[in-house]
Backbone as a ProteinNet text record, in pm:
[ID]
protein_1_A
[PRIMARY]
XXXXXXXXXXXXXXXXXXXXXXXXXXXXXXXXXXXXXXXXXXXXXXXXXXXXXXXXXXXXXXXXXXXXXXXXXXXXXXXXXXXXXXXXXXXXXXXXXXXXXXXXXXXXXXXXXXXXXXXXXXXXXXXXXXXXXXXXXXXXXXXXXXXXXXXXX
[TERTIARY]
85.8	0	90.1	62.8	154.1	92.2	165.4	131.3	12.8	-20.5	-133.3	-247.1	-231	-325.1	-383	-266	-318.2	-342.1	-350.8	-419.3	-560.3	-560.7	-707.3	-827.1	-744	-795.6	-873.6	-754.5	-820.4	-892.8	-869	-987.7	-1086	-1145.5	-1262.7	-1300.7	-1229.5	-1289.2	-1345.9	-1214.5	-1310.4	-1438.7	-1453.3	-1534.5	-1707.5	-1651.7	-1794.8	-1805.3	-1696.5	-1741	-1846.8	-1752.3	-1819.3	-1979.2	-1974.4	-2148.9	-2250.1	-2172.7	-2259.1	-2260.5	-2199.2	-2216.7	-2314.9	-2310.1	-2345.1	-2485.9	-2581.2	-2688.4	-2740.6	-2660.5	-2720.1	-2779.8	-2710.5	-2715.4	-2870.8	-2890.4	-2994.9	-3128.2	-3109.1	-3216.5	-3256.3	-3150	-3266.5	-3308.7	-3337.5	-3404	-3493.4	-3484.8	-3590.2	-3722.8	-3838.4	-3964	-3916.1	-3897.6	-3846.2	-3972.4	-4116.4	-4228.9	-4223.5	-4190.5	-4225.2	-4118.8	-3959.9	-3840.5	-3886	-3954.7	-4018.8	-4118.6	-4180.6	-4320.8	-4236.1	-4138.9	-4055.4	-4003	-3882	-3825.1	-3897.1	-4033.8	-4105.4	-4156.3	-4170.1	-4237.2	-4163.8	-4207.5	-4137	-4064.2	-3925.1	-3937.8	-4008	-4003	-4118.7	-4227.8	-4309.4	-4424	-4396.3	-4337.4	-4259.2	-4237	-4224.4	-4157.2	-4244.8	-4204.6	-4267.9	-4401	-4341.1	-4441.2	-4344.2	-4396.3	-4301.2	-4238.7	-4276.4	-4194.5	-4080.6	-4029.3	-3915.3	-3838.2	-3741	-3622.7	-3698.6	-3810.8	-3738.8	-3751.3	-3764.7	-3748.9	-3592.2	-3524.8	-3434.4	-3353.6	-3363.8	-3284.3	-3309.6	-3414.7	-3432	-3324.9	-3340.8	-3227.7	-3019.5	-3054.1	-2877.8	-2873.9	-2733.6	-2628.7	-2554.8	-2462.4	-2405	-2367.3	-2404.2	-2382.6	-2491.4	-2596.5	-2740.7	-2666.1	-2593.1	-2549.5	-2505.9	-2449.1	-2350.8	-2489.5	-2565.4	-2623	-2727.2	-2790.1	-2861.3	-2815.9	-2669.9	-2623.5	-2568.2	-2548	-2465.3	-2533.9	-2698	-2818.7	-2788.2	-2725.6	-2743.6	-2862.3	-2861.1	-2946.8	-2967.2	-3026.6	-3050.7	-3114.2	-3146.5	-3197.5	-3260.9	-3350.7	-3318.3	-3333.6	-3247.1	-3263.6	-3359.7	-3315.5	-3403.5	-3389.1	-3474	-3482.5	-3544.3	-3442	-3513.9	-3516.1	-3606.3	-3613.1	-3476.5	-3498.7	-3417.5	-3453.6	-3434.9	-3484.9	-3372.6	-3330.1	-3279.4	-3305.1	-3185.3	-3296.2	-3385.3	-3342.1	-3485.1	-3594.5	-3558.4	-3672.9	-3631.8	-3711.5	-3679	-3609.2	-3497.8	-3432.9	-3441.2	-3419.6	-3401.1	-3280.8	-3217.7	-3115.8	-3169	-3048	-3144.6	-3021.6	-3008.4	-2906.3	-2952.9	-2877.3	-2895.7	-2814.5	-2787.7	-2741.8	-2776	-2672.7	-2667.5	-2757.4	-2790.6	-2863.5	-2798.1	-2849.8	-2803.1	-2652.4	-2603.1	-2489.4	-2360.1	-2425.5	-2343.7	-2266.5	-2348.5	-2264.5	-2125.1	-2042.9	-1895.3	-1817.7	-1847.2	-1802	-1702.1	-1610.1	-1470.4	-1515.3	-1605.9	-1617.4	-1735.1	-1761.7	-1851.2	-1834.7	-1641.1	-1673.2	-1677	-1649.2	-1673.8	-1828.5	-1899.6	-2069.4	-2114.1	-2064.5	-2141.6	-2097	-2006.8	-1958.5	-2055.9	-2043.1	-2134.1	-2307.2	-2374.9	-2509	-2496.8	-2426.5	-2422.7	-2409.2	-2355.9	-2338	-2425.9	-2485	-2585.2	-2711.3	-2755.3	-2820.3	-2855.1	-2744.1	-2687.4	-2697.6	-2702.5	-2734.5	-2901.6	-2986.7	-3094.8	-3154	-3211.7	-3183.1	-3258.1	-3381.4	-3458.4	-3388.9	-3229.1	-3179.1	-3045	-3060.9	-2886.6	-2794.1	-2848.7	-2699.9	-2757.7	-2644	-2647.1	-2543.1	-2538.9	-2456.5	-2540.2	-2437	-2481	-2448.2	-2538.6	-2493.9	-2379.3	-2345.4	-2204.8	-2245.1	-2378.6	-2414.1	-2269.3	-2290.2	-2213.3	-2092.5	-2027.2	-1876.1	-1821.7	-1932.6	-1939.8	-1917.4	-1985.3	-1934.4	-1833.1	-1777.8	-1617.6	-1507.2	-1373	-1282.1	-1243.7	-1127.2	-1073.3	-1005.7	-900.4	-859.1	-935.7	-1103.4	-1188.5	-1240.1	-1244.3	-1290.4	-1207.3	-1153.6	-965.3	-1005.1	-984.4	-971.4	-1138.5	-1241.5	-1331.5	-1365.9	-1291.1	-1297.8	-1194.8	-1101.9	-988.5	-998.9	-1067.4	-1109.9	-1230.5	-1328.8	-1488.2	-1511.7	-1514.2	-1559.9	-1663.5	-1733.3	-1856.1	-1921.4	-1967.8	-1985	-2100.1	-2037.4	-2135.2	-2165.9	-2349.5	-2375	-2439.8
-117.6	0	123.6	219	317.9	423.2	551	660.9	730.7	721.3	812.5	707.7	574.2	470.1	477.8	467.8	501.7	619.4	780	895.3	847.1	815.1	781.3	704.1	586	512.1	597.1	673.2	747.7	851.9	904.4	1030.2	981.5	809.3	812.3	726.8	710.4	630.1	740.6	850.9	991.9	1075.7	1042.3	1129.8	987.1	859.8	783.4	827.1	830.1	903.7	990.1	1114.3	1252.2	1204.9	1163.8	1199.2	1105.3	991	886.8	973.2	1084.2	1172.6	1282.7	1375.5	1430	1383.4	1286.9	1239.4	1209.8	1126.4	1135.1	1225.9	1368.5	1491.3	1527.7	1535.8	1566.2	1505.6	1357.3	1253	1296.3	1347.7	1424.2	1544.4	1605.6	1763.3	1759.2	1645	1658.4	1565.7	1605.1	1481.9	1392.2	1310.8	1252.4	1216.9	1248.4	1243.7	1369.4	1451.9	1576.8	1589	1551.2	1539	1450.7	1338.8	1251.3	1327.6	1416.1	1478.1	1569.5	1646.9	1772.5	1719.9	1632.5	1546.5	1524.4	1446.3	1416.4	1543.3	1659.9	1746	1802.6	1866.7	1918.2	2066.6	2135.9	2222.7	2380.7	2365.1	2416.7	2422	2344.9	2365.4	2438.2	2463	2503.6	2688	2717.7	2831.2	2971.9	3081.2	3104.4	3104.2	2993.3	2914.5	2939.1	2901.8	2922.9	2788.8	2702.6	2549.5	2551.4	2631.3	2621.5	2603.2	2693.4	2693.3	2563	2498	2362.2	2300.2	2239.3	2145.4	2156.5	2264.4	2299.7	2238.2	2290	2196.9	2008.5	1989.1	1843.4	1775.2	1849.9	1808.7	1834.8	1865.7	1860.9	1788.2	1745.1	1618.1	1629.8	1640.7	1645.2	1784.8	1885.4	2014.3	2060.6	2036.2	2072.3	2060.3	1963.5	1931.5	2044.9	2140.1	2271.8	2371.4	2356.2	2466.6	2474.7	2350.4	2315.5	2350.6	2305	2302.5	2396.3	2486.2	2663.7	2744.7	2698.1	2830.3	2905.8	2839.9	2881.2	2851	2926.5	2871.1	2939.7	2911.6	2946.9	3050.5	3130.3	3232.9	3199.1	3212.3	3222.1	3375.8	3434.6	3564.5	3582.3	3529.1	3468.1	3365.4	3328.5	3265.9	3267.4	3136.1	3198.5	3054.3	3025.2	2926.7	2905.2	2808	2773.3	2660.2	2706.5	2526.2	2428.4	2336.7	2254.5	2132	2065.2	1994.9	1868.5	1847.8	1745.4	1799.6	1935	2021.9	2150.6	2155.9	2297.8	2291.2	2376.3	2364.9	2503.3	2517.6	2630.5	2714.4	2868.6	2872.5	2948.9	2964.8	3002.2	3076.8	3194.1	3247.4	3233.5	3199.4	3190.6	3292.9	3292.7	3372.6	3313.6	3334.5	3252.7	3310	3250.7	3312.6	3299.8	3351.2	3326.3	3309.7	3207.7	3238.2	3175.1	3150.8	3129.9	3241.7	3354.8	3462.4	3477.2	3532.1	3528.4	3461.7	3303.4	3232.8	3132.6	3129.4	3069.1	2901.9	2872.8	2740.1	2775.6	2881.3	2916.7	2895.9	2901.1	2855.6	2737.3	2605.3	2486	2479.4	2533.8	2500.8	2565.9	2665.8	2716.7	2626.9	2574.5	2457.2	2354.6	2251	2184.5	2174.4	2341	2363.1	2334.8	2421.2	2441.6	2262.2	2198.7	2035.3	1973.7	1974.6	1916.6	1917.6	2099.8	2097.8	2116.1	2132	2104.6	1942.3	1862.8	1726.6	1706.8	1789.9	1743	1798.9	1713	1737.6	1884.2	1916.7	2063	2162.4	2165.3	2302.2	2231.7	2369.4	2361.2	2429.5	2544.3	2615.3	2721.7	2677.6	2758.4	2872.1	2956.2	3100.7	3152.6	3270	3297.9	3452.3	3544.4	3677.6	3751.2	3822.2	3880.6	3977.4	3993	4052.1	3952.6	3833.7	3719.1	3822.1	3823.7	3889.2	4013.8	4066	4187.6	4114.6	4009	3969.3	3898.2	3908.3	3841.5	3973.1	3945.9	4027.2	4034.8	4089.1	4081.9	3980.8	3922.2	3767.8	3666.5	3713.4	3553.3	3598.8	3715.5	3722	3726.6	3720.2	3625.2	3510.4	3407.1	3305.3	3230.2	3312.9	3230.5	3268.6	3360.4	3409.7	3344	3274.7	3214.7	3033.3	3038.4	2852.7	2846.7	2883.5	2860.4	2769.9	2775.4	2714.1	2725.5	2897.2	2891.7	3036.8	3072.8	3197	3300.7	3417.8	3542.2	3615.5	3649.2	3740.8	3900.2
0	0	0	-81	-79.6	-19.3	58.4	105.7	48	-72	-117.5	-86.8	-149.4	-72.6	60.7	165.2	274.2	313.7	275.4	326.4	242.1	169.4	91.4	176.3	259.6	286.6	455.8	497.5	623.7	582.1	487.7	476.8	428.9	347.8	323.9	478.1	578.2	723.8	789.5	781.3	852.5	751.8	624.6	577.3	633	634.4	691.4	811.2	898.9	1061.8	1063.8	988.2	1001.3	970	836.8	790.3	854.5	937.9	1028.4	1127.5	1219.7	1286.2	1290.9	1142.3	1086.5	1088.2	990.7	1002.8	1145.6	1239.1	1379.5	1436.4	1408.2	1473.3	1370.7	1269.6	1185.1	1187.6	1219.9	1312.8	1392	1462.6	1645.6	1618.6	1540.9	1522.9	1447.4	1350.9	1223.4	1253.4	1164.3	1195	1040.8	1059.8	945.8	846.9	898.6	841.9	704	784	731.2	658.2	676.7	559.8	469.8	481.4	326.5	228.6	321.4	223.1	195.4	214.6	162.1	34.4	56.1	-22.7	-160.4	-124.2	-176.8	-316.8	-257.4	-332.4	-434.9	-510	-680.6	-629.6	-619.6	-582.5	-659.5	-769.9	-866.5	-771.8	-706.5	-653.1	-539.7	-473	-350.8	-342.5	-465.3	-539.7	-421.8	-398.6	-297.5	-201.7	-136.7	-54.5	90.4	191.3	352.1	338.7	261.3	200.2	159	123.4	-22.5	117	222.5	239.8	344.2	394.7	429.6	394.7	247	135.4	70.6	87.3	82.1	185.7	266.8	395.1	386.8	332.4	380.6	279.1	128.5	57.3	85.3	195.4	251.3	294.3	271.5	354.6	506.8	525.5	647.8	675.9	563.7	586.3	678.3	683.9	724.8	917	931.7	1053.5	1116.9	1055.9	1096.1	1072.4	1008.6	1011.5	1129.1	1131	1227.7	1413.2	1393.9	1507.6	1556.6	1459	1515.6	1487.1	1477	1445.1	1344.4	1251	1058.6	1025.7	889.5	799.6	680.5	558.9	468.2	383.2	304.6	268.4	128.6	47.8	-106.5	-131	-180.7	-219.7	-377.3	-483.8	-591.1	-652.2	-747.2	-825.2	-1004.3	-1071.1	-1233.1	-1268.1	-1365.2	-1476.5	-1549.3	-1647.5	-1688.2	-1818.3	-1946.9	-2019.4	-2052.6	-2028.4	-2050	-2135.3	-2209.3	-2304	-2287	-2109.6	-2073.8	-2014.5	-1979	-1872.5	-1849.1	-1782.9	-1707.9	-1587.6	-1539.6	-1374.3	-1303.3	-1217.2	-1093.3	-1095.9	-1097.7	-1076.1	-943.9	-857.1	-716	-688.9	-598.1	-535.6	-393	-333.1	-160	-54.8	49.6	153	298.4	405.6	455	570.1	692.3	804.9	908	1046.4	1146.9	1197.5	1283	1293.8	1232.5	1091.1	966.4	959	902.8	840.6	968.1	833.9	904.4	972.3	999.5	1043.3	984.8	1017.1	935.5	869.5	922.7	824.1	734.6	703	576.9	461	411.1	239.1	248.8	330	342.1	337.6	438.6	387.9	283	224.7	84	1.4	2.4	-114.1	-97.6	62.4	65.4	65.5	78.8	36.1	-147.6	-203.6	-320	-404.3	-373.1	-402.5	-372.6	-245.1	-200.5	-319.2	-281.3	-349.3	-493.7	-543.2	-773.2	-757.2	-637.3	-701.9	-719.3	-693.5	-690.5	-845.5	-929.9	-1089.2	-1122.6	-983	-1061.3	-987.4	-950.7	-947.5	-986.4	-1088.7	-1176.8	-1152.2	-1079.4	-1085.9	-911.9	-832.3	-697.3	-670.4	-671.4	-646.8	-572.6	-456.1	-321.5	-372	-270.5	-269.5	-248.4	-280.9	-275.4	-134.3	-89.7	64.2	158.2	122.5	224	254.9	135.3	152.5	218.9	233.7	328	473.2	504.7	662.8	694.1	581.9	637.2	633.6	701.8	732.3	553.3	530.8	428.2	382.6	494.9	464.3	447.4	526.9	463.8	327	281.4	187.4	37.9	77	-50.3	2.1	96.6	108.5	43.9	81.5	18.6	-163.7	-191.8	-338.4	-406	-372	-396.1	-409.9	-233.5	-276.3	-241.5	-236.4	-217.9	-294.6	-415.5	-516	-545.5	-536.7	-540.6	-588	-662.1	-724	-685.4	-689.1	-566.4	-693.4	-668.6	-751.3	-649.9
[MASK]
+++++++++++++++++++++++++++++++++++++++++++++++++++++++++++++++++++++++++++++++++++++++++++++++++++++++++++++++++++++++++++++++++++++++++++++++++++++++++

């Protein structure tokens, strides 16, 4: 086994930790009734309704864990159509809430909202407000314009 083998092999043991962690923590807060009928629904139908941002949330992964747990949360600032050549998709800009903003593990969760939710096939494209960048110092705001991986309008 060579060195890159084995960092591979521990970062995918710690990335099952984390999100078996992660989900635990998301189990005890959520009605998991009400995450199936969210899940369940078209977010098109959702479109401003008091539904959208927690149909939104139900579709996060282990990010939802941090938001949940440090009184974050989500925003949609807008949204537009889109045709594609099997359908139509969502482009959505978001912003963060609570005690997200400015907090040093923020370009890590805008990456992981933004993934989370670009995997779900009726939103294609997630970019966050450039409001965000105002609450970081100047060094977070190079550091998340630099590696965010994630585009502010």
């Amino acid at each position: 086994m060579t060195e890159d083998d084995l960092v591979a092999k521990y970062a995918a043991e710690a990335k099952k930790s984390l999100d078996a962690e992660a989900n635990k923590r998301i189990q005890e807060t959520v009605d998991p009734v009400r995450e199936a009928e969210l899940m369940s629904m078209s977010i098109f139908d959702l479109l401003d309704t008091d539904d959208l941002v927690p149909a939104l949330l139900a579709r996060l992964g282990s990010v939802r864990a941090a938001l949940d747990g440090h009184g974050g949360g989500i925003k949609v600032e807008s949204h537009t159509t889109s045709s594609v050549a099997d359908g139509t998709t969502l482009d959505m800009v978001l912003d963060l809430t609570g005690a997200c903003l400015s907090c040093g593990a923020a370009p890590g969760t805008l990456d992981g909202i933004k993934a989370d939710l670009e995997s779900d096939t009726e939103l294609e494209n997630i970019r966050f407000s450039s409001k965000l960048l105002d609450t970081f110092d100047e060094l977070g705001r190079e550091f998340i314009l630099a590696h965010g991986n994630v585009e502010f309008v």
